[in-house]
N, C-alpha and C positions, 0 to 999 in steps of 0.2 A: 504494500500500500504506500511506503516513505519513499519507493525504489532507493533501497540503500541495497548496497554490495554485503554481505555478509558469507563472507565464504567458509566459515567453521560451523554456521548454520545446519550444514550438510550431514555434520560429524554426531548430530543429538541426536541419538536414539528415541522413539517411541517408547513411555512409559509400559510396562509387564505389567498384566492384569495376572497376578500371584490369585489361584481359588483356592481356599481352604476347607478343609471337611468339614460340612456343620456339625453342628451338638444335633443328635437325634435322639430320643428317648424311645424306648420298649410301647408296646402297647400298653403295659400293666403299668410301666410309667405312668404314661398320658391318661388316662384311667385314675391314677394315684390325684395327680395336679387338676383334673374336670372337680373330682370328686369333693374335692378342696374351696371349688368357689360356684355361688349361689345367684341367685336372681337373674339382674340384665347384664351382670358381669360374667356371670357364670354362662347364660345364652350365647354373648359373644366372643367368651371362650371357646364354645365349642362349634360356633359359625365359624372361626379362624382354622381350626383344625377340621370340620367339615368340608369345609369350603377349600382350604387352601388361600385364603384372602391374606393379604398383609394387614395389622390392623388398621391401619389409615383408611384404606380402601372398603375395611368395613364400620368404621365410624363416620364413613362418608356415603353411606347408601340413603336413599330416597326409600318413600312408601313404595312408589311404582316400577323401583328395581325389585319388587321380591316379585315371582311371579307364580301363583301357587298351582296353577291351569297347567303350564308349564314344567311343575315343579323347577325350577330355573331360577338363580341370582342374576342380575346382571351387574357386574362393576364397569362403570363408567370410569375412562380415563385413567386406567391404572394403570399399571407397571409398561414404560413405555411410550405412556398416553393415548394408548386404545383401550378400547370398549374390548369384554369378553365375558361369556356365558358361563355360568358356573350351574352344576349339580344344585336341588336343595336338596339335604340331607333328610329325608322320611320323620328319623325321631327328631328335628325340627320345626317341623310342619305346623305342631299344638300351640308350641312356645311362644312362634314366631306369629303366628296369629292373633295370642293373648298380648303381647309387645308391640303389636301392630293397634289393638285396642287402646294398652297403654299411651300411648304415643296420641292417638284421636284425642282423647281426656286432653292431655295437656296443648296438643293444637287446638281446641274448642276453648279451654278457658284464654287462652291468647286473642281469640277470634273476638271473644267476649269484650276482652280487658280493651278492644283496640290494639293491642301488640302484637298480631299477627306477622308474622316475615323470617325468611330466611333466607341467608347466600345461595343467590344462584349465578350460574355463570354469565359474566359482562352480557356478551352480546346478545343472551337469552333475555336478563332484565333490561335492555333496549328494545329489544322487539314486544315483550309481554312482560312490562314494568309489574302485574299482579299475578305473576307465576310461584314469584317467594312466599306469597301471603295463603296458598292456594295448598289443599291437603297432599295431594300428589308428591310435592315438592317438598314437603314435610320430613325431617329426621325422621332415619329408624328406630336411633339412641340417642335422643335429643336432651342436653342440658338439661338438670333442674332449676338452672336461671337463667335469666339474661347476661347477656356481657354486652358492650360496647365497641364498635367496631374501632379501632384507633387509627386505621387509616381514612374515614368517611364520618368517623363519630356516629355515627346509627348506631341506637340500641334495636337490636334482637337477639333469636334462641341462637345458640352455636350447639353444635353437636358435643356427646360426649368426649371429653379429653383424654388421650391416650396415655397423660400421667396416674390419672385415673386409674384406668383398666391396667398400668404395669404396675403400681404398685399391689394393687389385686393378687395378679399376676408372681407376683415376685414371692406374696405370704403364703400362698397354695404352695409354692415349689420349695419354702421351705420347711411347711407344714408336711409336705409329702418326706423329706428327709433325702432330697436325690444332691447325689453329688455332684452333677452337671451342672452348668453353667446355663442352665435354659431361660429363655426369653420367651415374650409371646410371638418373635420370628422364629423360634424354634417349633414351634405349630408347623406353618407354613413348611419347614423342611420335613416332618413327621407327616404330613400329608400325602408330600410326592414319595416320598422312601416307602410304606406301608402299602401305598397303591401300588407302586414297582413289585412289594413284594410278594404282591396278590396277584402278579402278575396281568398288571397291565400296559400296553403299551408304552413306552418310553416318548413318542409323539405325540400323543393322547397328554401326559403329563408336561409337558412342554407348553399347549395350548393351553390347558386348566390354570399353568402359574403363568402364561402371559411372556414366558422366555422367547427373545427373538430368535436366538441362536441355541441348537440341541448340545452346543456342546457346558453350557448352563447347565441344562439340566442332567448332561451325563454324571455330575458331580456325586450325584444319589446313588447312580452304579458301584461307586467305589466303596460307597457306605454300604452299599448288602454284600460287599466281600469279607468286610469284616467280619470276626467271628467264627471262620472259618469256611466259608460257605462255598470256597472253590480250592484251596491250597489245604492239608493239612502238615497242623506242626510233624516237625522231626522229632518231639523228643516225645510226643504219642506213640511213635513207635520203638520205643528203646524198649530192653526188655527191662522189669523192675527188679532195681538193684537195691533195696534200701528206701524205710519212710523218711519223710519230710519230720 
């Protein structure tokens, strides 16, 4: 753009994308840590590991992404910034229904109060400035208060906050007693690994988490090695010379 001459320009390498093996938990893990947390915290625990959702993606769902005809999530703008279709999970279905009530309750008393509205995207609220106020558009997991937008100063609902749901998060996993280092992105990798191991497609699970490139997602392959599942140890086959 300066046209400047720069000729050691030449010599800087392209940053290494280094991938590292997630933290994945057991079933009986994941099981241990659901079992741990309750209510709409607990629902969107197990939407994450359902789903395969990151949680941003699922504290950012609309009424009109769940789609129960369907049985279908749809996450908007996710990973990438494309749209993609997710499974709903069956034992979901009651939950997400009652949460869906939930959520009507507190859109109706805003509707009341005059404080109906919520973020929707620019060029959506230019074209259909009463799309925010409107159910559809409505949180799945909507704040119990208001906040203040600080970049426009409007108060409305923001959805729930993902320090929230990790601290949640964080007392389940050590309520469970695991020695892992798991997150609620540890979901998200406990998804694609579990489905791999149930033998499903490896492209199939590429679509679901929204990876552009399969070598992403190959990263899971490496975790069902572990354990032994294609190499055994050498020292299984010594003969036994003496206890430990």
């Amino acid at each position: 753009m300066l046209e400047l001459n720069l000729p050691w320009i030449n010599q800087i390498e392209r940053p290494r994308v280094r991938r590292r093996l997630p933290v994945v938990l057991s079933r009986d893990e994941v099981s241990a840590v659901l079992g741990g947390m309750a209510g709409e915290l607990g629902l969107l625990a197990r939407l994450l590991y359902g789903t395969g959702m990151r949680i941003n993606e699922a504290l950012q769902l609309r009424v009109k992404d769940v789609d129960f005809a369907h049985q279908a999530v749809i996450v908007r703008a996710g990973k990438g910034g494309k749209d993609r279709v997710l499974m709903l999970p069956q034992a979901l279905a009651q939950p997400l229904r009652e949460q869906l009530a939930s959520s009507r309750k507190v859109w109706a008393e805003d509707v009341a109060a005059g404080t109906a509205g919520v973020e929707v995207p620019h060029a959506l609220e230019r074209k259909y400035p009463r799309a925010g106020a409107s159910w559809p558009w409505f949180w799945l997991f909507p704040q119990d208060h208001h906040s203040t937008d600080p970049r426009s100063g409007v108060v409305r609902r923001h959805h729930l906050y993902d320090q929230t749901f990790q601290r949640a998060f964080k007392r389940a996993v050590r309520a469970a007693q695991l020695d892992k280092p798991a997150t609620p992105h540890t979901l998200c990798h406990c998804f694609a690994t579990h489905l791999l191991q149930a033998g499903s497609d490896i492209r199939t699970v590429q679509d679901l988490l929204g990876h552009a490139d399969v070598a992403t997602t190959m990263i899971y392959t490496h975790v069902l090695k572990v354990g032994g599942g294609a190499v055994r140890s050498p020292l299984d086959t010594l003969p036994v010379t003496g206890a430990l």
